[in-house]
N, C-alpha and C positions, 0 to 999 in steps of 0.2 A: 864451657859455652862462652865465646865472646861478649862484650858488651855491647855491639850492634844486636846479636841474637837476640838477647836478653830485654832489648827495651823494642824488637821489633814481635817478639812474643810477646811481652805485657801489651801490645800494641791491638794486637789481634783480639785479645783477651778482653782488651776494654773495651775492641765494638763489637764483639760477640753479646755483652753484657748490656750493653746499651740498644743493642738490635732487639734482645732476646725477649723483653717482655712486648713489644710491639708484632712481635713472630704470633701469628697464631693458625692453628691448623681449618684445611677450607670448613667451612659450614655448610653443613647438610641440610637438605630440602628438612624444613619444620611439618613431615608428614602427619604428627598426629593435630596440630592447630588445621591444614589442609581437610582431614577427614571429617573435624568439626565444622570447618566451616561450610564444607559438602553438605552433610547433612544439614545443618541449620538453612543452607538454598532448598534443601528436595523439600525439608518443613515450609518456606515459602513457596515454592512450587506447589504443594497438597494445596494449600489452599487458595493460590491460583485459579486451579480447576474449581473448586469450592463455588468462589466468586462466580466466574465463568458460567458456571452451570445454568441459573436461573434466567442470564441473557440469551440463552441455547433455547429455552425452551416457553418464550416469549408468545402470548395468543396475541390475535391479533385483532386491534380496538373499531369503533365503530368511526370514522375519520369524518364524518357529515358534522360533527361538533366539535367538541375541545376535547381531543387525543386523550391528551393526560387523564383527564374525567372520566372517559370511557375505560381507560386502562385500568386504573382504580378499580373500580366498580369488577368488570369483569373478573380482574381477578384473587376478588375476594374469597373465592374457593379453590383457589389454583396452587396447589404448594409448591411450586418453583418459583411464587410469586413471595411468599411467605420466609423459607430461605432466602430469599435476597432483601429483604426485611430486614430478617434478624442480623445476617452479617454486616448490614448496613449499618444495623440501630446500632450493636458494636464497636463498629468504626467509629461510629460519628460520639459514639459516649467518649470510650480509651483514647479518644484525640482533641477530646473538647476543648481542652488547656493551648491548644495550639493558635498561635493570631499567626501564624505565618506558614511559607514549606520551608523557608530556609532552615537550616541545620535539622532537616526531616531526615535525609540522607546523608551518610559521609562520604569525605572523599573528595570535595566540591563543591562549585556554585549547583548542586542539582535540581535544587527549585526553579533553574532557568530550563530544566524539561519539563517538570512536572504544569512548567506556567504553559508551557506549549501545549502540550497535549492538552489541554482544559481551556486555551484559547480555541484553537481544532475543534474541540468538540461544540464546544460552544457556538461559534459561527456559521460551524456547517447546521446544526441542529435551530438556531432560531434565526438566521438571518436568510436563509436559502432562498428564492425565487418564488414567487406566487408558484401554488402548485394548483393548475389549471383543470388536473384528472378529477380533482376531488372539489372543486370549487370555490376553496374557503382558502381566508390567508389563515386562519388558526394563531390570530395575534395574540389571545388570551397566552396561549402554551408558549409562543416566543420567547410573550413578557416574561412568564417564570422560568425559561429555562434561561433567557438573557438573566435575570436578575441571579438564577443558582450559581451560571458560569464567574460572575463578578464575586459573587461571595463565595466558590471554593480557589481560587484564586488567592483569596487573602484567609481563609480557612477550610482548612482539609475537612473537617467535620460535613462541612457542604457537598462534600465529593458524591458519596450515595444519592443523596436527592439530585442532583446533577443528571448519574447516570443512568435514573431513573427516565428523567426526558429525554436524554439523548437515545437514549434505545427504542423509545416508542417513537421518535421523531423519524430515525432513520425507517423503520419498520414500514413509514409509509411509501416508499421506495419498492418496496415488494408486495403491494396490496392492490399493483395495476397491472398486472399478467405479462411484466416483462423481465428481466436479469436484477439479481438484487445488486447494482451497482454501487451504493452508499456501502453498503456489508463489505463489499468485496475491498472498494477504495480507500476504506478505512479501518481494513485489515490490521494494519500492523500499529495504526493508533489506537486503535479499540484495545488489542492487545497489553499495549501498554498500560491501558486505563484502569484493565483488569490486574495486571502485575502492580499498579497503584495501588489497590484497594486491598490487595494481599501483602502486599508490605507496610501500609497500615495496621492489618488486622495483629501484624507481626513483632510489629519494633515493641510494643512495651514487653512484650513476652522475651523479647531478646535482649533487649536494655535490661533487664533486670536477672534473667538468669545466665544469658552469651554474652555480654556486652563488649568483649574481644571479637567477636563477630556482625556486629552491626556493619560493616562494610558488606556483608552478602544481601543488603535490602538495594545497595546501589548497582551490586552484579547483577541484581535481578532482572529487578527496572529495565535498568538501559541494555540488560542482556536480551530483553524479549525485545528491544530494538534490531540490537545485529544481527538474532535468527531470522528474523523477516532480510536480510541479504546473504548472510551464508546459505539459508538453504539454497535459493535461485543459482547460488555462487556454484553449489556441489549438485543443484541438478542439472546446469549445462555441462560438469562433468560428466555424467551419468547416461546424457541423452541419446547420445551416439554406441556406435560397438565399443570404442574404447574410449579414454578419458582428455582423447585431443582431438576427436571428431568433430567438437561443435568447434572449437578453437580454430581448426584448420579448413573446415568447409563449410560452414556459417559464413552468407554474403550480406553482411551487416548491411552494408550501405544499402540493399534494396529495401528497406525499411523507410529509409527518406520519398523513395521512389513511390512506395505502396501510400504513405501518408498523404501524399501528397495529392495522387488520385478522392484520397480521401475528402482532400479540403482544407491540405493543410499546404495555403498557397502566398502568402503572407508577405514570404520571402524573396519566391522566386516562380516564375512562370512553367512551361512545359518544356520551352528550349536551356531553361537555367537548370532545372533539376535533370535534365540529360548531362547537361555540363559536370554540375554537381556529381553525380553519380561516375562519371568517369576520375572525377581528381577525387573523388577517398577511396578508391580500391587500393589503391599503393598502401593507404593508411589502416585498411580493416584488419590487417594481423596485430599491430600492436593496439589498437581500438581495441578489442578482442580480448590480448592479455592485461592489458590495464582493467579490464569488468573484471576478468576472473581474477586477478590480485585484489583488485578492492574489497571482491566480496569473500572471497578465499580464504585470505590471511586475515580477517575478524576473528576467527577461531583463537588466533593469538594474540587476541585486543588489548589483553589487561596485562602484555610485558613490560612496558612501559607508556608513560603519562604522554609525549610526545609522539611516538609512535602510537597510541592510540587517538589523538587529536586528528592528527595524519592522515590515520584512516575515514576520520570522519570528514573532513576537507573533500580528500577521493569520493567519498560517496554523493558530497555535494555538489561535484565535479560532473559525478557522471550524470545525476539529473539535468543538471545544467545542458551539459551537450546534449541530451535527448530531448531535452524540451526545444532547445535550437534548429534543431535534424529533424526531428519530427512535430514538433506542436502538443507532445505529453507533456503536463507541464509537472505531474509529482507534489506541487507546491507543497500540501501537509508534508511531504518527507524531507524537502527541501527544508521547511523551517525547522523540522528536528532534529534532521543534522546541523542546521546553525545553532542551534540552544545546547548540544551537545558540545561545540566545539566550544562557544562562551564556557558553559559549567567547567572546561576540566583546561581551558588555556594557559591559566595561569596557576601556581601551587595552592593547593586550599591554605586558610588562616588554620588556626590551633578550633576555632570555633566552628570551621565546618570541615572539621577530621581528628574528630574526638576521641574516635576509637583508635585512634593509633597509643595513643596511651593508657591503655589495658595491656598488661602480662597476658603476651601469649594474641596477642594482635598480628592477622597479613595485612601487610601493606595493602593497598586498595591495585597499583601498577608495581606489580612482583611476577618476580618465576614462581612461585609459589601460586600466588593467585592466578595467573595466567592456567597454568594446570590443572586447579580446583575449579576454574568456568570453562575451560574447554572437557571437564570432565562432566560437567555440571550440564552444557548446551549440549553434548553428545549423547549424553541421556534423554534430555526430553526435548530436542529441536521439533522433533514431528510431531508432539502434541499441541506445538503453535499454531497446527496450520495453517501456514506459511505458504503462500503462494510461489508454484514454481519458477516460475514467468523464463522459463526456457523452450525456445521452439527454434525450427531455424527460418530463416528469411526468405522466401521466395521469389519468383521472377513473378508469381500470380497475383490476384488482386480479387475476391470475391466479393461482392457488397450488393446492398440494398440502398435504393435511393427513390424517396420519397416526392412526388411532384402532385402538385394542387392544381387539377384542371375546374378553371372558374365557369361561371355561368356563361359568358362571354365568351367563350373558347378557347383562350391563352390557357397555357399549362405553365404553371411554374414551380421552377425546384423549389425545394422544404431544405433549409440548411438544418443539420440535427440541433444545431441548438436555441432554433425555436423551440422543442422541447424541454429547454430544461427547466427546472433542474433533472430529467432524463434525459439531461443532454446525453449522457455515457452509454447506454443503453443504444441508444438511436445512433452514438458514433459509430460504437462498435458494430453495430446493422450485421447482428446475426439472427437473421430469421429464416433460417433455412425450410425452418417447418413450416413456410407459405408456401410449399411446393412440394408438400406433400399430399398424398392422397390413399384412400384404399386402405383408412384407418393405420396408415405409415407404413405401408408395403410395396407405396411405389412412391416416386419422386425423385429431383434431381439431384445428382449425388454432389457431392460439395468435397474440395481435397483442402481448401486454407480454412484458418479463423480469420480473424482480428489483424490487418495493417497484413495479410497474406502469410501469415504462418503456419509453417506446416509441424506436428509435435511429433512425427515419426519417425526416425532416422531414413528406416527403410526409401519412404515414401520422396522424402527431401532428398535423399542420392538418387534417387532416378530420376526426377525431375530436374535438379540440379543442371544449369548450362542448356537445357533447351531452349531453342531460339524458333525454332519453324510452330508455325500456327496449328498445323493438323495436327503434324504432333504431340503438342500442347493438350489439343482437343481430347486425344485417342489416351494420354496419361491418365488427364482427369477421370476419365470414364473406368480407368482401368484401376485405381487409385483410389479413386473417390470414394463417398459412402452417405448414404442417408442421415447420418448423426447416432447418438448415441446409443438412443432409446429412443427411433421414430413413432412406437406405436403410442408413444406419451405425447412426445412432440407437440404431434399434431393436434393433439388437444388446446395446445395454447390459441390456435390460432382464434375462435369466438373473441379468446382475450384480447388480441390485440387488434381487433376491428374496434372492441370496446372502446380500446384505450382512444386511437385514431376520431371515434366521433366523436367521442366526450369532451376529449383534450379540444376541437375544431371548435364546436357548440360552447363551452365554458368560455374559451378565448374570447368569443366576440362582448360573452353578455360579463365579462371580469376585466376586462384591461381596461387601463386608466393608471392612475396617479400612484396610489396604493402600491399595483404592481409593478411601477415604474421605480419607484423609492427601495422595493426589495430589493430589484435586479441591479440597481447602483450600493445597495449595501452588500450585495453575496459575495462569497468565494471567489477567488479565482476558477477557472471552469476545472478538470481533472486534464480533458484537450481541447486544444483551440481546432477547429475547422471554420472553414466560410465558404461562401455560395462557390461552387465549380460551373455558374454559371453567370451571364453579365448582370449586372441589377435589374435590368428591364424584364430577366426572366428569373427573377429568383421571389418568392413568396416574402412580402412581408407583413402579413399579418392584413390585410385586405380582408374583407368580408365578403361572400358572393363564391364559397367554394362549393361547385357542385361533386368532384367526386375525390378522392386522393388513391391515386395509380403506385402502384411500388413497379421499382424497376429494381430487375438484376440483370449487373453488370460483369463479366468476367473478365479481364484484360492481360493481355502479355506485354512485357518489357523485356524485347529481346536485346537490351542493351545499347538499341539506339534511336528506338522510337515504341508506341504501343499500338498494339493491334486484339483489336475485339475478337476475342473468342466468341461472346455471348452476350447480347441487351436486347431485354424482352420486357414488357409489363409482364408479372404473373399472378397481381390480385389488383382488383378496382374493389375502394371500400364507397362507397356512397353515401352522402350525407341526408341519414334520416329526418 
């Protein structure tokens, strides 16, 4: 062997050697920490429902006085009142030690969700709008529930007493014979509030015998966030025959068009939203796939820390433009996805992701973990119930619109949110069951919900692109249907004469200062609408209402103007 050979082998030899301890073979998924930490989620999961359960089965209190007091009292014999007691007393003991949420969770700033949701609950439950049905501002229960939400804020221990108020607050919401709109709009924050109070009841049990898994209290949490958009995500897959029906024949932009009729006119007139509606057709396929990407790929949330930011940005995104197109304004979701994006923007300190240094610790944004919460969500997504909010967009428009003919003879429209805080209820003006009859065996058949959505594939492809009025006319008929369960239905309606005079009568002898100061401290509304009429004929609040007419409207937008299928009064309520 030459001397170049000789020193071009030791050559090789010495970076083999130098390579070699830096070589090492790929690393396999750490399946059995994976199974652990599955299991340690299904363990906060169980008592998820746990928590859950006692808000499920809420009576409901006498509202002429102070909520809270009545609730008490009532239900003193009630054992779902009892179990949410004890799980509370629980909580609030095993967490007494705590002056803060930060380093509650790992992973992150996660106390910037937990401060959300407890803000959320808070505002909507003590600062809400004179509630006119029941006549009382109910300041006593406010004050306590204002005072709980301040102090679980800076103490988790507070939480239970908190959720105590907030459940009977919103309860009142369903105690006037209309849609339980607070329940429904505060779906996926309640949700959370509950997956709170189960990762409470959790961590010292996991701190002391998993503490390599204390990152599954922050999949949980923020996990019962993403189901409330993956599912809608995977039920507009599902809505259609096949998995690109809604994608491909979904006319998003009539949504703008249907709001608008609505009341949601803000922006733009009758000649601008024709406008409107012609320049974003081009844009509704990729509108379209940006919803199902945003909501889609949350499944794969926890791959990485940027890529999950991302997606929470997208979902901020999309409220955004629906509040702009339509006048839904989302807000509680809107600020959870920005407390979500602050908690996880930047890398957590050593102090809030503790658990990474435990033997046998996931990462919190791993392939590992991404796996064990899409194994984790795919298990129990549909015990969230989780609204599917998939239908598809119509060219139709069904609604109900309220006008106040005074003693004087001018009739003027009722914008819905003189009602609120039922403003949502009265947006959505489905009262079908005012036009039924014959104990719900006859009445006019109805084919949309809500902003003209139809939820049948079937029903939306046939309609789908009709433009002529009979047409139109002869679908509906053919299509249509009395609702669900008409022979129930029709029950509500006594209810909702109630509601109409009580709410008229309370107004005059309750407004003033008081409920001036509410309606400047409440929420943002869930949607903005305004009068679809000039102010000289739109109701404000005048005294002197002899009767309140409903009218139903049906309307087509054949894409370059609207034409009335149907506007008729079909109930006069009188004021007693």
């Amino acid at each position: 062997m030459s001397v170049e050979q000789v020193a071009a082998h030791a050559t090789v030899t010495r970076m083999a050697a130098t390579a070699s301890p830096s070589a090492s073979p790929p690393r396999s998924l750490p399946w059995k920490q994976c199974l652990g930490m599955l299991a340690v989620l299904g363990a906060i999961f169980g008592l998820y429902r746990l928590v859950r359960l006692p808000a499920e089965k809420l009576i409901f209190p006498d509202y002429a006085g102070s909520f809270l007091l009545a609730a008490l009292v009532k239900n003193l014999s009630h054992w779902p009142f009892w179990l949410g007691a004890g799980l509370g007393g629980l909580f609030a003991w095993q967490n007494r030690e705590w002056r803060t949420w930060r380093g509650f969770f790992p992973g992150g700033k996660v106390h910037y969700v937990a401060w959300a949701i407890i803000v959320i609950l808070t505002w909507t439950t003590a600062l809400y709008p004179y509630n006119y049905f029941y006549g009382q501002a109910h300041l006593l229960d406010r004050v306590i529930i204002l005072i709980l939400g301040v102090a679980a804020l800076r103490r988790p221990s507070a939480l239970p007493l908190l959720m105590f108020g907030v459940m009977y607050s919103y309860l009142q919401w369903r105690g006037a014979g209309l849609s339980d709109a607070e329940f429904t709009n505060r779906k996926m924050i309640l949700d959370m509030a509950y997956m709170l109070g189960a990762a409470g009841l959790a961590r010292p049990w996991i701190v002391r015998w998993f503490p390599q898994h204390l990152p599954a209290l922050t999949v949980a949490f923020v996990g019962a966030n993403i189901i409330h958009y993956w599912m809608p995500g995977l039920a507009k897959l599902e809505i259609g025959q096949n998995w690109l029906d809604w994608t491909l024949h979904d006319d998003l932009y009539n949504l703008t068009v249907s709001t608008f009729l609505y009341g949601w006119n803000a922006l733009w007139d009758q000649a601008g939203v024709i406008r409107l509606h012609e320049t974003l057709q081009p844009f509704g396929l990729p509108l379209k796939l940006f919803v199902i990407f945003v909501e889609v790929a949350l499944l794969a949330a926890f791959w990485n820390r940027r890529w999950f930011v991302l997606l929470a940005v997208g979902r901020a995104m999309l409220h955004m433009g629906i509040l702009v197109f339509s006048g839904d304004t989302f807000w509680n979701w809107i600020l959870t996805q920005l407390a979500i994006v602050a908690a996880f923007w930047s890398k957590p300190s050593d102090d809030e992701d503790a658990a990474k240094n435990h033997p046998g610790s996931v990462a919190l944004f791993s392939l590992p973990m991404m796996l064990t919460a899409m194994a984790y969500m795919l298990i129990t997504a549909h015990s969230h119930k989780a609204s599917t909010l998939a239908w598809f967009d119509s060219q139709i428009t069904e609604r109900y619109a309220l006008h106040a003919v005074m003693e004087d003879g001018r009739r003027l429209y009722i914008t819905p949110t003189f009602f609120e805080p039922y403003d949502f209820p009265m947006i959505q003006a489905q009262y079908h069951y005012l036009q039924l009859a014959d104990g719900g065996a006859k009445g006019e058949k109805i084919l949309t919900r809500t902003f003209g959505a139809i939820h049948e594939w079937e029903k939306a492809h046939e309609m789908r692109g009709v433009t002529d009025v009979e047409q139109a006319r002869a679908l509906v008929q053919k299509l249509g249907t009395l609702g669900k369960k008409p022979a129930d239905d029709v029950k509500l309606i006594p209810y909702f004469d109630k509601f109409i005079r009580t709410w008229m009568k309370n107004y005059q002898a309750h407004k003033g200062t008081l409920a001036d100061v509410l309606h400047f401290l409440s929420p943002p509304l869930h949607a903005y609408v305004y009068s679809t009429q000039p102010p000289d004929k739109t109701y404000h609040g005048e005294p002197g209402v002899k009767k309140v007419e409903v009218e139903f409207e049906r309307i087509l937008f054949d894409g370059k103007a609207f034409h009335d299928l149907d506007r008729r009064v079909i109930r006069e309520i009188t004021m007693e």
